[in-house]
C-alpha positions as CSV (number, residue, x, y, z in Angstrom):
1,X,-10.0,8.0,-13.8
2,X,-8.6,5.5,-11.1
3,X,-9.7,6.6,-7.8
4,X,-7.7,4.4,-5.0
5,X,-6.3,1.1,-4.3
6,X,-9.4,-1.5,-3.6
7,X,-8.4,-4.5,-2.6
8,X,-5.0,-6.6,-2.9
9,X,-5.5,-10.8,-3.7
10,X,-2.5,-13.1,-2.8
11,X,-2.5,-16.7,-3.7
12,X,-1.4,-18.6,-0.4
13,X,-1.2,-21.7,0.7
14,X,-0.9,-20.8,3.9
15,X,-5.0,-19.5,4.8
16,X,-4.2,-20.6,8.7
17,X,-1.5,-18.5,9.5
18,X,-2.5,-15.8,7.7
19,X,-5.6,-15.8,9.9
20,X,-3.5,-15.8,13.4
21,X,-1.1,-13.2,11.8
22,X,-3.9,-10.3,10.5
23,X,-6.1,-10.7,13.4
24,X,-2.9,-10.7,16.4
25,X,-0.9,-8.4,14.7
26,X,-2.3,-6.2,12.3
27,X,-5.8,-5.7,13.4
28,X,-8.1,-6.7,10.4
29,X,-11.0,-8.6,10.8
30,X,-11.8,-12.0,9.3
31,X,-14.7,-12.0,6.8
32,X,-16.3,-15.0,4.9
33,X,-13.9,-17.9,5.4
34,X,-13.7,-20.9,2.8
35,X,-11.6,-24.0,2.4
36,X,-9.2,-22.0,-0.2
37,X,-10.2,-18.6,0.1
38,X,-9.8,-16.0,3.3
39,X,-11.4,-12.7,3.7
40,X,-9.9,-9.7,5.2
41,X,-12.2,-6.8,6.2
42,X,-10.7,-3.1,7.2
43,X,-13.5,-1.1,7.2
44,X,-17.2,-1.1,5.5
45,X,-16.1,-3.0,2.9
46,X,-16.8,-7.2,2.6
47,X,-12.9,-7.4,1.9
48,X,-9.8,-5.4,1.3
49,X,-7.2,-8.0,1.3
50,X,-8.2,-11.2,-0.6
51,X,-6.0,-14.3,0.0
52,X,-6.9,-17.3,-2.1
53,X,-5.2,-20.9,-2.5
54,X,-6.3,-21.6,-5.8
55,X,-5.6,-18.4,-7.4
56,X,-3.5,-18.7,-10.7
57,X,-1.4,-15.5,-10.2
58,X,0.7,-14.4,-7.0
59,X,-0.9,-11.4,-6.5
60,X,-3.6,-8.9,-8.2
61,X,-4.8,-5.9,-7.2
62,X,-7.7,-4.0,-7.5
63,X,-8.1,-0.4,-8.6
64,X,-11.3,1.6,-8.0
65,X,-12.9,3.7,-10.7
66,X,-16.3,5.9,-10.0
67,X,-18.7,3.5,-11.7
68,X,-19.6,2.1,-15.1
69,X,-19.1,4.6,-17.2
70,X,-15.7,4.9,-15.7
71,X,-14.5,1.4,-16.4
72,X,-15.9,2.1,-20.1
73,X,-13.9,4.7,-20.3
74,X,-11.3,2.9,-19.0
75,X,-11.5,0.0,-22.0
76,X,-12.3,2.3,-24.1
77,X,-8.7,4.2,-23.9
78,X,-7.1,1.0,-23.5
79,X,-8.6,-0.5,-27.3
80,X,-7.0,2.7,-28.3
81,X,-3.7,2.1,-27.0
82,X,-4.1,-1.5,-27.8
83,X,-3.6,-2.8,-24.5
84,X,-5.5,-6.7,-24.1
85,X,-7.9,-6.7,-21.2
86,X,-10.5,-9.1,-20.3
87,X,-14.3,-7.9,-19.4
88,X,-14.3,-10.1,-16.7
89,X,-17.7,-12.5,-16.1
90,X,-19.8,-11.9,-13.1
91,X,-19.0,-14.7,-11.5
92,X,-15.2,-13.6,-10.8
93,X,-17.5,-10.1,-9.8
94,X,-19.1,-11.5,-7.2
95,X,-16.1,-13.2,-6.0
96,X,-14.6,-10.2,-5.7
97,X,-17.4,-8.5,-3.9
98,X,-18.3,-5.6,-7.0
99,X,-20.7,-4.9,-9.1
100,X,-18.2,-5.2,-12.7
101,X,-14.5,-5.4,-13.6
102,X,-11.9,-5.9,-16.0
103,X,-8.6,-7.2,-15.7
104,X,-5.0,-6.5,-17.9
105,X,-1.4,-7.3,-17.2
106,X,1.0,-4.4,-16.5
107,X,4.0,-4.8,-18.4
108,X,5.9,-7.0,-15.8
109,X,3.1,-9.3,-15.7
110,X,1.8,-8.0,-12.6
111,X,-2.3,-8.5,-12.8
112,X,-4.4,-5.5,-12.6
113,X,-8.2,-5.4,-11.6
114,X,-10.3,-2.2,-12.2
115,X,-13.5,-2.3,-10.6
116,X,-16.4,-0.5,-9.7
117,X,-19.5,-1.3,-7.1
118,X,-17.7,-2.4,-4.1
119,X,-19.9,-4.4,-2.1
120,X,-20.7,-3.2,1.8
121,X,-20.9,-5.0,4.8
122,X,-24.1,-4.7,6.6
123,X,-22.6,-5.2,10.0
124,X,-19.8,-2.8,11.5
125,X,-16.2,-3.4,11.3
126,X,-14.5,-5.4,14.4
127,X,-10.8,-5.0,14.6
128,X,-9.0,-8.4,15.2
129,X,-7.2,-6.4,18.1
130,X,-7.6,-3.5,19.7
131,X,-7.1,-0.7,17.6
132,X,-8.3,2.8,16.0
133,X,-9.2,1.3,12.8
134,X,-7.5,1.8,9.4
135,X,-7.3,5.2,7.4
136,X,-9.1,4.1,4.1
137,X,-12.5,5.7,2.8
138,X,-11.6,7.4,-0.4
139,X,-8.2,6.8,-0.1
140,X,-8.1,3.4,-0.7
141,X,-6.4,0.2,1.1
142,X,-3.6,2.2,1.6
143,X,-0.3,1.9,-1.0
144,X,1.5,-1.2,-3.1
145,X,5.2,-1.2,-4.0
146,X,6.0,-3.2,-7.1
147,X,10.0,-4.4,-7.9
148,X,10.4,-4.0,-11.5
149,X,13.7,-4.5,-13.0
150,X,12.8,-2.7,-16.2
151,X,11.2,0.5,-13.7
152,X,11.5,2.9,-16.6
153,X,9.3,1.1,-18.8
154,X,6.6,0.8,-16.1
155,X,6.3,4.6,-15.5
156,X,4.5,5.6,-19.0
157,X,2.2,2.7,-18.5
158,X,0.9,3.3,-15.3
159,X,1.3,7.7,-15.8
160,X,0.0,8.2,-19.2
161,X,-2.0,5.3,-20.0
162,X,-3.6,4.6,-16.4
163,X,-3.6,8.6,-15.1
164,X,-1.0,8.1,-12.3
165,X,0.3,11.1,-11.3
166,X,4.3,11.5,-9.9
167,X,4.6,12.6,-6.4
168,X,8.2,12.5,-6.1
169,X,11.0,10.3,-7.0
170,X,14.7,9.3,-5.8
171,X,17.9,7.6,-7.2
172,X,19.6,7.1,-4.0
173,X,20.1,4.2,-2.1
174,X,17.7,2.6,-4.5
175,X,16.0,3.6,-7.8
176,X,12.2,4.0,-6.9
177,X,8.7,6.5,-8.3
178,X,5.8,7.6,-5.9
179,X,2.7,8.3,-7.6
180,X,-0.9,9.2,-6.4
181,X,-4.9,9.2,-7.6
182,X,-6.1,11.0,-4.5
183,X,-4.9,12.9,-1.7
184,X,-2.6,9.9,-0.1
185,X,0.5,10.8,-0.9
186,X,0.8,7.6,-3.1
187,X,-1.0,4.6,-3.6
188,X,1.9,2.7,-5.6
189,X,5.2,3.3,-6.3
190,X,8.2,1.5,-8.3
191,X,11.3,0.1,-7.1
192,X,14.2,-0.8,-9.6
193,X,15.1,-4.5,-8.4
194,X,16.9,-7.4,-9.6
195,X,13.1,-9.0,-9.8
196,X,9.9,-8.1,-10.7
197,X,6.6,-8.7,-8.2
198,X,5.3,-6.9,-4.8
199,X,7.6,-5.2,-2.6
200,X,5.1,-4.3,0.3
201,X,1.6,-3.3,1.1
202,X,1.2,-0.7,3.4
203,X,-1.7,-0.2,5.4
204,X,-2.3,3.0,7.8
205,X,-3.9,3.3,11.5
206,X,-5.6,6.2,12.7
207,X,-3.3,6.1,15.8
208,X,0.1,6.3,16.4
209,X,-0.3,4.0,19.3
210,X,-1.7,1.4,17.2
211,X,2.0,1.1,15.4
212,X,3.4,1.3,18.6
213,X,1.8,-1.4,20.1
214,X,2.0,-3.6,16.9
215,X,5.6,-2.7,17.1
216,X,5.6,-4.5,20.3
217,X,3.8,-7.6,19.4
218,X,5.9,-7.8,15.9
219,X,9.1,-8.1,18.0
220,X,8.3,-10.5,20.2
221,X,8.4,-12.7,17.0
222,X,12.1,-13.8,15.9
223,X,12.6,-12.3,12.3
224,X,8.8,-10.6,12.1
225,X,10.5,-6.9,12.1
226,X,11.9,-6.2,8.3
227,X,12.1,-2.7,8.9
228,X,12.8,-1.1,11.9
229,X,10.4,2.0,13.3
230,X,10.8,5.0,11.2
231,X,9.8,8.3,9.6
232,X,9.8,8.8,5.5
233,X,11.0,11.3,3.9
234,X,8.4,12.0,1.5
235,X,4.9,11.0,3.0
236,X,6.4,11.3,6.5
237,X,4.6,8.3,7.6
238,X,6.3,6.9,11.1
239,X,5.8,2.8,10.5
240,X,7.5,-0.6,10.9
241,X,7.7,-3.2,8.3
242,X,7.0,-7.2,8.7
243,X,7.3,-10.2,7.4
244,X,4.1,-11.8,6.3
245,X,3.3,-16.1,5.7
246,X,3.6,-14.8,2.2
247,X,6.6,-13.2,0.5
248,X,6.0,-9.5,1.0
249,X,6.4,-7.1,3.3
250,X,3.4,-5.3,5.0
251,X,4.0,-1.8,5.9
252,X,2.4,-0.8,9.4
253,X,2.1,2.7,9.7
254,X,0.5,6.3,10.9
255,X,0.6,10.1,10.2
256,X,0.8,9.7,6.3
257,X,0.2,13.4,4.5
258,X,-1.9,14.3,2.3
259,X,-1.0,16.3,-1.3
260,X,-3.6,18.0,-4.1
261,X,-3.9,18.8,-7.2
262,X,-1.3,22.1,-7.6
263,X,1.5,19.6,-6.0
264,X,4.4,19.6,-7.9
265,X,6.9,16.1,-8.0
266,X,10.1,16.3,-7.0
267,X,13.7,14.6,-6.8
268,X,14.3,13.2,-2.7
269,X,18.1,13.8,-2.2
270,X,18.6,12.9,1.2
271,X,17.4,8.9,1.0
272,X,14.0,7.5,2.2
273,X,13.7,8.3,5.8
274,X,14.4,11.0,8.4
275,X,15.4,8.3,10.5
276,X,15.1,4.5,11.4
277,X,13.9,2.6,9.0
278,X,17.2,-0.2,9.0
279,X,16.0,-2.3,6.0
280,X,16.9,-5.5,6.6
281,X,16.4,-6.5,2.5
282,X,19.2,-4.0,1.6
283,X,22.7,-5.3,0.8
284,X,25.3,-4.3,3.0
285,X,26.3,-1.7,0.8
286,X,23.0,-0.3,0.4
287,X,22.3,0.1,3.8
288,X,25.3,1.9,4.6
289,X,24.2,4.3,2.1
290,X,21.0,4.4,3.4
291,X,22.1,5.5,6.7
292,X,24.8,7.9,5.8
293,X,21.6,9.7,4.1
294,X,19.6,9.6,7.4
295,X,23.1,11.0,9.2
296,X,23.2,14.0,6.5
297,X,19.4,14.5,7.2
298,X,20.1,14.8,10.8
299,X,23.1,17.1,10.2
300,X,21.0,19.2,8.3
301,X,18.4,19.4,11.1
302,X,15.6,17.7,8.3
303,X,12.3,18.0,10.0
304,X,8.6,17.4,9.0
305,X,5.0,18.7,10.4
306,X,3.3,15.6,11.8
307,X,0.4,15.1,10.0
308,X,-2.4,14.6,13.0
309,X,-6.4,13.7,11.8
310,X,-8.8,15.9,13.2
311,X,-9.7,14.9,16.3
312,X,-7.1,12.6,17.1
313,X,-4.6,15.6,18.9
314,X,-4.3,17.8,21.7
315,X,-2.2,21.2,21.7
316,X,0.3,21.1,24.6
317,X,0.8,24.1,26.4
318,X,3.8,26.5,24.8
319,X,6.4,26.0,26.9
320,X,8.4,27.4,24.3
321,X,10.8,30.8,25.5
């Protein structure tokens, strides 16, 4: 039913430096530019990432369905659950760039749009830097991570009511569910927190040299760097986290995988990552944890195919004996 992540809306205050800070370091292109609202293009589409000053939540976020019907379907399951939505009016449509939405509250509160009719730009995306561009298309944005300090109650809403499906899920060094809609290995998952609200966003770059070089601009910034360089365990996407003007995380990363429909969901015993990823958020005790998991990984010689788009690799001669 849902097909991919959208679009993501913040309510900021801060339109300026989110301007400086998405062009210089992450890439995305402004697109139409208001006294309280700010456009962010990634692709095709008018906007992906949505920041607005007068907006009356903290975040939304926007999840695609095929069309019409779709979203029918859509209220028409959730009037049999009886889950309150709105049918929103066209005017918050066209000020989110589609052709028809409606809007319901997960049960943390968190705002969720489904849409359909995403508007196009007529012109061609222009990166705010020099980079590759941004893996989206069918799969979406990329992925949100929601802290929810009632996570169990969470996963039947968004798995059997809203069609998630499980990729995978860990215990160890914090509580957390993967889930997909298309082939990205997921495009949200749940962390158990003391709080509920966004985690991070994570978009993903067609190059691995993109990251790098964002790495490098990010830490020439005191305190931009949340995460450290890394490799995940699950979706074995190498990325960085940083700090954004608002309080989340963006995730900045490459190589993601890709799953389908026979996968099967599984428990990940040995932590989050293969290696780096020193998460600053962590308490102490947590991120000792965390590491001692990425020591056992390495002691069991853990390794992972890099995931390479076609056309974006060259085989090196085997040197192999």
């Amino acid at each position: 039913m849902l097909q991919s992540l959208g679009y993501v809306g913040l309510g900021t205050s801060r339109l300026a430096e989110w301007e400086d800070f998405a062009q210089r370091l992450l890439g995305m292109q402004i697109g139409d530019r208001s006294r309280h609202t700010l456009a962010l293009r990634m692709d095709d589409r008018r906007q992906r990432l949505l920041l607005d000053a007068d907006a009356a939540q903290p975040h939304f976020f926007g999840w695609e369905v095929a069309d019409a019907r779709a979203l029918d379907t859509l209220a028409a399951r959730l009037e049999r659950a009886r889950v309150p939505f709105v049918r929103e009016p066209d005017v918050l449509a066209r000020r989110r760039e589609v052709a028809g939405l409606l809007s319901l509250a997960d049960p943390a509160g968190n705002r969720l749009e489904v849409f359909h009719g995403a508007a196009h730009s007529g012109e061609p995306f222009r990166p705010g830097r020099a980079i590759s561009g941004f893996r989206t298309g069918p799969l979406g944005l990329g992925h949100v991570v929601l802290n929810a300090r009632h996570v169990d109650a969470l996963v039947p809403f968004y798995r059997d009511l809203l069609g998630f499906r499980l990729s995978d899920y860990m215990r160890e060094p914090f509580k957390a569910f993967f889930f997909h809609l298309n082939s990205r290995h997921h495009s949200l998952a749940l962390i158990e927190a003391d709080t509920d609200g966004i985690h991070h966003l994570m978009v993903e770059l067609c190059s691995l040299d993109d990251v790098g070089q964002g790495y490098d601009i990010a830490s020439c910034e005191q305190d931009r760097v949340a995460v450290t360089l890394g490799r995940h365990i699950n979706d074995f996407m190498t990325s960085f986290y940083v700090r954004t003007p608002s309080p989340l995380m963006i995730e900045y990363g490459w190589g993601g995988r890709s799953v389908d429909k026979d996968w099967q969901a599984c428990e990940l015993t040995h932590g989050a990552s293969l290696w780096g990823h020193e998460r600053q958020w962590l308490p102490a005790d947590k991120r000792a944890l965390a590491l001692d998991l990425r020591l056992a990984a390495a002691a069991h010689g853990l390794r992972a195919p890099v995931q390479v788009l076609p056309g974006h690799h060259q085989l090196a001669a085997d040197g192999m004996r």
